[in-house]
N, C-alpha and C positions, 0 to 999 in steps of 0.2 A: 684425879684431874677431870675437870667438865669441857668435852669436846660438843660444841652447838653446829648443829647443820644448819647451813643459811639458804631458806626457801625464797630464792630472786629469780630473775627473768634468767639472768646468767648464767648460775647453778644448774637451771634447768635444761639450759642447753648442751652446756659440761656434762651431764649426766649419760648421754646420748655416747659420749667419748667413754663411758665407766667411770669417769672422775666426780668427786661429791669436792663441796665444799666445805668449810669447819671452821668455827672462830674456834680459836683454842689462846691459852695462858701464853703472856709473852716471853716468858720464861722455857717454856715446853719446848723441847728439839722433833727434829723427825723420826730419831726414834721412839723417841717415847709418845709420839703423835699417831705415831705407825700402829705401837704396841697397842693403845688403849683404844683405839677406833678398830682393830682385830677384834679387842675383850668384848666392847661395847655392842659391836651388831653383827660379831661372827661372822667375819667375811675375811676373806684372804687381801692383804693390804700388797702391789706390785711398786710403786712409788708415790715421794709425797714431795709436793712443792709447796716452799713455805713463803709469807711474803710479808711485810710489816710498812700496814698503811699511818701513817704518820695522822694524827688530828691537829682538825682545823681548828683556823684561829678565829675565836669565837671572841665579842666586844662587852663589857660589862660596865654597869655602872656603879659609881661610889655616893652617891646621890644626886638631890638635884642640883646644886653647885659645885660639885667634886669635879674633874676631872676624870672620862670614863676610860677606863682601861682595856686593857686585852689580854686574854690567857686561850688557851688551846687545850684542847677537848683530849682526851687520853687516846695512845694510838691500842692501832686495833692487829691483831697478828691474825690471820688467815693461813690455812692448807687447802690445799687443794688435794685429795688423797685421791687414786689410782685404786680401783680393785680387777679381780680376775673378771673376766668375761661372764661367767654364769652367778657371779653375787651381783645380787643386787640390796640397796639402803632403801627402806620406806620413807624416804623424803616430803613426798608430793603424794600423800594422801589424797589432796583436795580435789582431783580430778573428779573423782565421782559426785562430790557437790557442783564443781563447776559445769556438768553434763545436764543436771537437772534444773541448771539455772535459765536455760532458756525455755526451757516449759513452761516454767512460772511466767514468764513473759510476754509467751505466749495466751495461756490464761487472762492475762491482767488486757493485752488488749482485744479479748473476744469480750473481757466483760465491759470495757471501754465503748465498745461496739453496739453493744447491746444497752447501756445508759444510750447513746446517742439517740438508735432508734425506738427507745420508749418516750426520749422527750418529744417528739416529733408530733 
């Protein structure tokens, strides 16, 4: 079973609580959500909240003088998993790029600065 961590604004905050987030199989219960997010990243699982967002209804067409229709996008099952206090998931790698993002920025307007004052 493929359990996917969802790196959002949201998750990120949930994490702060010990809880991650997971799209997992619609099929897939919490125990066996429990079980394989334990195997996958070795961490002690304490509870799991599961929830099933229903998909939107999305309009399509049948050509150009058809009549266009509507169908709806497949839904999506989420957990919300719970670990102990001292596990933690490698979710949010991206910090350390995100840190050196504003250097470059920094950078780009000293040299912004410096075209200014050579055209002068």
């Amino acid at each position: 079973m493929l359990v996917i961590p969802r790196a959002t604004e949201k998750a990120y905050t949930e994490e702060t609580k010990h809880t991650y987030v997971f799209i997992v199989p619609a099929e897939a219960s919490k125990q066996l959500i429990a079980k394989e997010v334990a195997e996958q990243f070795k961490v002690t699982v304490k509870d799991v909240r599961v929830l099933t967002r229903k998909g939107k209804k999305t309009r399509y067409s049948r050509g150009k003088h058809a009549y266009p229709g509507t169908t709806y996008r497949r839904d999506r099952k989420l957990a919300y998993v719970t670990v102990g206090e001292k596990d933690k998931i490698p979710v949010f790698n991206e910090q350390k790029a995100e840190q050196k993002q504003p250097e470059k920025t920094a950078e780009k307007k000293a040299k912004k600065e410096a075209k200014k004052g050579g055209d002068k």
